[in-house]
C-alpha positions in Angstrom: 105.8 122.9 114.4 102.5 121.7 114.6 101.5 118.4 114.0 97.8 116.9 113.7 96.3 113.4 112.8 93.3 113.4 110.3 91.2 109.8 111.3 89.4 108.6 108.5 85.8 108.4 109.2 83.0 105.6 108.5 79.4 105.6 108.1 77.5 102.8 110.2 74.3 104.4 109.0 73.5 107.1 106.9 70.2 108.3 105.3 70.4 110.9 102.7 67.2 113.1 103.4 65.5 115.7 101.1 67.5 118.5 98.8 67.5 121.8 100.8 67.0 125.1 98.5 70.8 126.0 99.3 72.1 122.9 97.6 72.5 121.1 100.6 71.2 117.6 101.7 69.9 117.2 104.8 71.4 113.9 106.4 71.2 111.5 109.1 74.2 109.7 110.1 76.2 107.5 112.6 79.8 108.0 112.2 82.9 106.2 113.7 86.7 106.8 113.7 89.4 104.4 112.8 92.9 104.2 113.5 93.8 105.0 109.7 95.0 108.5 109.3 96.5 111.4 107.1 99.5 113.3 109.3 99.6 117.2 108.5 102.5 118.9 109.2 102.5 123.2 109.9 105.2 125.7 109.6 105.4 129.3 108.8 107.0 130.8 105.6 107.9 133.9 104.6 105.6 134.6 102.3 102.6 136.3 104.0 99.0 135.6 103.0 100.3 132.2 100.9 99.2 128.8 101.6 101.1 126.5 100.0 100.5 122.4 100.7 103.1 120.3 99.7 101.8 116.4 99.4 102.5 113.5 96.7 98.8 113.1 96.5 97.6 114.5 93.3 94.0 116.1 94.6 96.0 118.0 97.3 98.7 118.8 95.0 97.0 120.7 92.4 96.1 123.7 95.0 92.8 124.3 94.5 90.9 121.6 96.6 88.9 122.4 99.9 91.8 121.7 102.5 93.6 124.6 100.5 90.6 127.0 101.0 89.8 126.0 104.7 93.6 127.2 105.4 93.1 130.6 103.1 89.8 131.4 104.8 91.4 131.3 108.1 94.3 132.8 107.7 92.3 135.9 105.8 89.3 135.7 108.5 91.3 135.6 111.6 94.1 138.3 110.6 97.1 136.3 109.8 99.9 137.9 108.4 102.1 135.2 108.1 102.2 132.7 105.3 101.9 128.7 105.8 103.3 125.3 104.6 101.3 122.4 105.1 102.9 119.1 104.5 100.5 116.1 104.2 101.2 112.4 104.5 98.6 110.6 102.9 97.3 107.3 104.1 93.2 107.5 103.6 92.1 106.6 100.1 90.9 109.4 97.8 87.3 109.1 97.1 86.4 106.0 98.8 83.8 107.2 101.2 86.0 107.9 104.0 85.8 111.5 104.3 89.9 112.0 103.9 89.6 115.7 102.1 87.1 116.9 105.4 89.4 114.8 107.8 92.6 116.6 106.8 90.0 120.2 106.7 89.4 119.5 110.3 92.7 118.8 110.8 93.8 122.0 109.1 91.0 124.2 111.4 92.2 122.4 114.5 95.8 123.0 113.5 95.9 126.5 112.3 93.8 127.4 115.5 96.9 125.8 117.6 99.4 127.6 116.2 98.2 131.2 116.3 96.4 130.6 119.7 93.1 131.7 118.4 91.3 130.2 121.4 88.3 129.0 119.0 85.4 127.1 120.4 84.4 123.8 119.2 80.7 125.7 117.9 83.1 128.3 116.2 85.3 125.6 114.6 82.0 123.4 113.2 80.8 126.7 112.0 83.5 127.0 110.0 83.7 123.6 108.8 79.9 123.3 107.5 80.8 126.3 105.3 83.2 123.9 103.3 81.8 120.9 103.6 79.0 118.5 105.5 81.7 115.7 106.5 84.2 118.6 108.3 82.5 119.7 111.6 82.5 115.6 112.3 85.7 115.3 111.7 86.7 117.8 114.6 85.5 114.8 116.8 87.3 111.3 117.2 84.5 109.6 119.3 81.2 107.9 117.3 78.7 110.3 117.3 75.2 110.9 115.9 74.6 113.3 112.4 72.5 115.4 111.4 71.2 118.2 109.4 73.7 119.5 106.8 76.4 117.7 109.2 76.7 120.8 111.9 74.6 119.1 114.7 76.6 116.4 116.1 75.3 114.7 119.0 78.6 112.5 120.3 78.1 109.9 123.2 80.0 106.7 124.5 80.0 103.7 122.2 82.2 100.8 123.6 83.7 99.0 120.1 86.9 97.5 121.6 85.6 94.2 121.0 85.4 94.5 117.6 87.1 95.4 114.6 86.2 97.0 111.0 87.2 95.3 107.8 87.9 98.1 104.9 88.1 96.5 102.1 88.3 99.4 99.1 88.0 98.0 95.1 90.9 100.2 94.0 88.3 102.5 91.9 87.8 106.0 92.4 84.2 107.7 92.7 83.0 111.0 92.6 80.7 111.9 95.5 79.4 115.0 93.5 78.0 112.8 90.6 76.4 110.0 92.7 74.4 113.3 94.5 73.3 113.7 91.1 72.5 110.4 90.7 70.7 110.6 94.2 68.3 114.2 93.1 66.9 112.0 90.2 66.6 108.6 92.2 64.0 107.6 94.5 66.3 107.5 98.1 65.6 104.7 100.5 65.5 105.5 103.8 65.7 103.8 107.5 64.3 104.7 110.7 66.7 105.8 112.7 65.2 105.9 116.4 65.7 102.3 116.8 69.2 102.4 116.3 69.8 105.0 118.4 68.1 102.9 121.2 70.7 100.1 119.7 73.9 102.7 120.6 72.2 103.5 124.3 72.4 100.2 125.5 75.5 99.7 123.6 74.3 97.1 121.6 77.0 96.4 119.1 74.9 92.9 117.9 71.9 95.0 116.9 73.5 97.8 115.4 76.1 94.9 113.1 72.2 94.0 111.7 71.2 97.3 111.3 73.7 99.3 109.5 72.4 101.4 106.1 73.5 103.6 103.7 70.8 105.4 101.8 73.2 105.4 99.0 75.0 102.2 98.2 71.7 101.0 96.0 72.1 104.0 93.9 75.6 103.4 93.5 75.8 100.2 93.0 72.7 100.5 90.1 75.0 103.0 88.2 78.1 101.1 88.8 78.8 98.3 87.4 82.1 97.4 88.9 80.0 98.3 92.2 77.5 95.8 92.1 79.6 92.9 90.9 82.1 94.1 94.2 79.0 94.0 96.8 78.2 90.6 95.4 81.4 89.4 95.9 81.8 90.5 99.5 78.5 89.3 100.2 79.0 85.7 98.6 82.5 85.8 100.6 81.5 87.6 103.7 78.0 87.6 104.3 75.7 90.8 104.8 75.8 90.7 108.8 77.8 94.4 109.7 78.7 95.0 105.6 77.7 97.8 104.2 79.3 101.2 101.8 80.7 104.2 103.6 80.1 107.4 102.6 79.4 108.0 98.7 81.9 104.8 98.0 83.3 103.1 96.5 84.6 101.4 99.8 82.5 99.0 102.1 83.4 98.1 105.8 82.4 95.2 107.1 82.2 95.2 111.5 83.5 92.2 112.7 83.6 90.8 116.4 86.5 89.2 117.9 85.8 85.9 116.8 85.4 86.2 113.1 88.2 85.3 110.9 88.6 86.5 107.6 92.3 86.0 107.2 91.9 83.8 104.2 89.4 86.6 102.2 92.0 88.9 102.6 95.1 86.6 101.6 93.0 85.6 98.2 91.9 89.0 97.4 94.6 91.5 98.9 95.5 92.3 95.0 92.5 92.9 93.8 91.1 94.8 96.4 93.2 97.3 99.3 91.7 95.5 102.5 92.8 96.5 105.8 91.9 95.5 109.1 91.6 98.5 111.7 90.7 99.3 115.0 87.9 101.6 116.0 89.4 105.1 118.0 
């Protein structure tokens, strides 16, 4: 049996550049792994050519999701006569901007290509991955690295984050990355220069990168939110906006926190309201 961990990914920066004539959006990001994961699980049945995916999560459950056509596409593209079960233990939130459904598809290319010894480069796995989705050839890496064009040119490189930790603090309230895209084509997107930040992340400078961290689309979600906006205020009026900002699409935000920061009694006042975790950085 083989077993694989999907790491839930976070933005620290991300700039959503202009519509490409494919559909696609061509992006800048930063991107860092956390020690919260998904566990996937693969055995063979004996049923050939049948993915099935057995998980109490409801998205994975209804068999028709992208995790469930990564698996088909490799098992039809690489010759594979045998048929799979993959059984997923889910820990990442659904929709909450941490990339769960392309964490568990890179978790399901890396997997399937260690079972049937398919040898497959790192270039040949991201190619597959972009096909699905922009978040998936990322997720085939667990160190911070650097984002761009439709997500298949990842530059990684050495970012020392032991001394701090990242606050996820998630307003139990599900949104649809597809509609805030929509929301982004007819919006005007704000963007950041990146370059600086980069120079931030060569001299390892977690300070300045804590006061530089963006997301091109947290004003657009939190203008056509409601529940969005009054949750940023909140976290800003209890946390400050030093290292806080949304991940992904939403609707979670992660604030970076150094060793010396205490937030112990924010999270004993609002752990039922919001799901708030403290994690480490991989």
């Amino acid at each position: 049996m083989i077993i694989e961990k999907a790491y839930a990914k976070v933005n620290l920066f991300l700039n959503v550049l202009d519509k490409r004539k494919d559909g696609y959006h061509d992006l800048e990001m930063l991107n860092a792994k956390i020690d919260l994961y998904d566990m996937l699980e693969f055995g063979e049945i004996d049923c050939p050519n049948t993915v099935i995916i057995k998980s109490d999560d409801l998205f994975l459950s209804n068999q028709d999701n992208i995790v469930l056509q990564v698996a088909k596409y490799m098992l039809r593209n690489y010759n594979i006569k045998t048929g799979l079960e993959i059984k997923i233990t889910k820990n990442i939130p659904f929709g909450a901007g941490l990339a769960g459904n392309s964490a568990d598809s890179a978790a399901v290319i890396k997997g399937i290509n260690k079972m049937y010894g398919l040898n497959l480069s790192i270039k040949e796995m991201i190619d597959i991955g972009v096909m699905f989705g922009a978040d998936i050839p990322y997720c085939l890496f667990d160190t911070p690295a650097f984002v761009s064009s439709i997500g298949e040119v990842i530059e990684d490189f050495d970012l020392d984050l032991s001394d701090y930790k990242l606050l996820l603090i998630n307003p139990r309230e599900f949104i649809s990355t597809k509609e805030v895209f929509d929301f982004a084509d007819k919006s005007n997107i704000k963007i950041k220069d990146i370059n600086d930040l980069k120079a931030y992340c060569e001299h390892n400078d977690i300070k300045a990168i804590r006061e530089n961290v963006h997301n091109s689309l947290e004003e657009i979600v939190i203008k056509n939110y409601a529940f969005m906006e009054n949750f940023k205020n909140n976290l800003v009026a209890e946390l400050g906006s030093i290292g806080l900002v949304m991940t992904g699409s939403g609707s979670s935000f992660i604030k970076i926190l150094d060793k010396n920061e205490d937030v112990s009694d924010f999270i004993s006042r609002y752990n039922d309201k919001y799901l708030i975790k403290m994690h480490n950085f991989l």
